[in-house]
C-alpha positions in Angstrom: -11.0 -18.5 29.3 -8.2 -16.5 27.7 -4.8 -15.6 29.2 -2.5 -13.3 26.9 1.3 -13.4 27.6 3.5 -10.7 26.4 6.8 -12.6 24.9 9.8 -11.9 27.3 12.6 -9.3 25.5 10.3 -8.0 22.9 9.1 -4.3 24.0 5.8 -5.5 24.0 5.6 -6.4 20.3 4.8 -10.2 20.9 2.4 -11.7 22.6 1.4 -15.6 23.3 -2.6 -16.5 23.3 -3.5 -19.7 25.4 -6.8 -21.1 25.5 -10.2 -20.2 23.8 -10.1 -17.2 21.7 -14.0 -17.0 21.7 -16.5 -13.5 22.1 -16.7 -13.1 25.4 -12.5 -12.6 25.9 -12.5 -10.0 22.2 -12.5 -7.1 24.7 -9.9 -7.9 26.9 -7.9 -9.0 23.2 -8.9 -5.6 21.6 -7.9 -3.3 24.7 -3.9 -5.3 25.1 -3.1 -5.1 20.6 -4.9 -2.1 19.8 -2.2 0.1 20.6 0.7 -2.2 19.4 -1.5 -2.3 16.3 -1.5 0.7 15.5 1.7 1.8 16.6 3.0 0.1 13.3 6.3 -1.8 13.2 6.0 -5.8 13.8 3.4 -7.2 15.8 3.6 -10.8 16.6 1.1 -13.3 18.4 1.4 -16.9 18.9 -1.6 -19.0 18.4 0.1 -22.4 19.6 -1.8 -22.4 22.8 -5.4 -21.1 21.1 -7.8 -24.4 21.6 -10.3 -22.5 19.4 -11.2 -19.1 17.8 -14.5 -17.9 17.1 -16.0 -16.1 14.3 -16.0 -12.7 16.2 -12.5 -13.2 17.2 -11.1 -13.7 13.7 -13.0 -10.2 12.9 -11.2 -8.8 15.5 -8.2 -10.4 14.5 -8.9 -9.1 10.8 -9.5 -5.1 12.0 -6.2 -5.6 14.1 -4.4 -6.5 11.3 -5.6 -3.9 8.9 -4.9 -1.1 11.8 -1.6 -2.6 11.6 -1.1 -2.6 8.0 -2.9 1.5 8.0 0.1 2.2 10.3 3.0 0.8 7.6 3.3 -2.3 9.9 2.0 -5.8 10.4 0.9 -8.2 12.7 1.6 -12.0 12.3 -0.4 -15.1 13.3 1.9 -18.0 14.0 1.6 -21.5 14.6 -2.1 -21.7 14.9 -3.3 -25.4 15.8 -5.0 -27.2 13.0 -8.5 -26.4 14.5 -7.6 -23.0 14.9 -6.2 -22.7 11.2 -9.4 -23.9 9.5 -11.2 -21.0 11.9 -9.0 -18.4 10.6 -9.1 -19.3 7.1 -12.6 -20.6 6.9 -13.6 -16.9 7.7 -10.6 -14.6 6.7 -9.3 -14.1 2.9 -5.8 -15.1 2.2 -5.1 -11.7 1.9 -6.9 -10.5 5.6 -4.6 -12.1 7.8 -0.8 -12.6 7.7 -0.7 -16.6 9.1 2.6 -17.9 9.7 2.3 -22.0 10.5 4.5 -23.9 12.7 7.9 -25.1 11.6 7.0 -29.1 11.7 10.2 -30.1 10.2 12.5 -31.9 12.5 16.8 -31.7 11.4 18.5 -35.3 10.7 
């Protein structure tokens, strides 16, 4: 099961993934980015809550971001989990998805 949250304040640019990212819920991902995709501009999603991604989902993932990119903009993974991370790049060139990783660094 997948629930997508759009980011609060962000015009619908951002959006928050929490669960499993797996083929049966590529649809419902495909029908709520495709048009921020490709409406170019910034296109964020957060992957903290992602407990695993599939091989069809990182295709999907991989078309998003090239619609994206067609339409001068981008969209960027962050924070994936380190499950999710080897998932992306086990399947993805470095150059197919723009992956952002969490900030793990904690101030003094």
């Amino acid at each position: 099961m997948l629930d997508i949250e759009r980011t609060a304040g962000t015009d619908g640019r951002a959006f928050r993934l929490v669960g499993a990212l797996e083929g049966g819920v590529a649809r419902q991902l495909q029908r709520m980015l495709s048009g921020p995709a490709s409406d170019g501009g910034l296109l964020t999603v957060d992957l903290s809550g992602l407990d695993s991604c599939d091989t069809e989902c990182v295709r999907l993932l991989m078309t998003l971001t090239k619609r994206a990119r067609i339409a001068e903009g981008d969209l960027v993974l962050t924070s994936p989990s380190a499950d999710v991370l080897q998932a992306l790049t086990n399947i993805a060139a470095p150059d197919d998805l723009h992956i952002v990783e969490a900030d793990v660094s904690t101030p003094i």
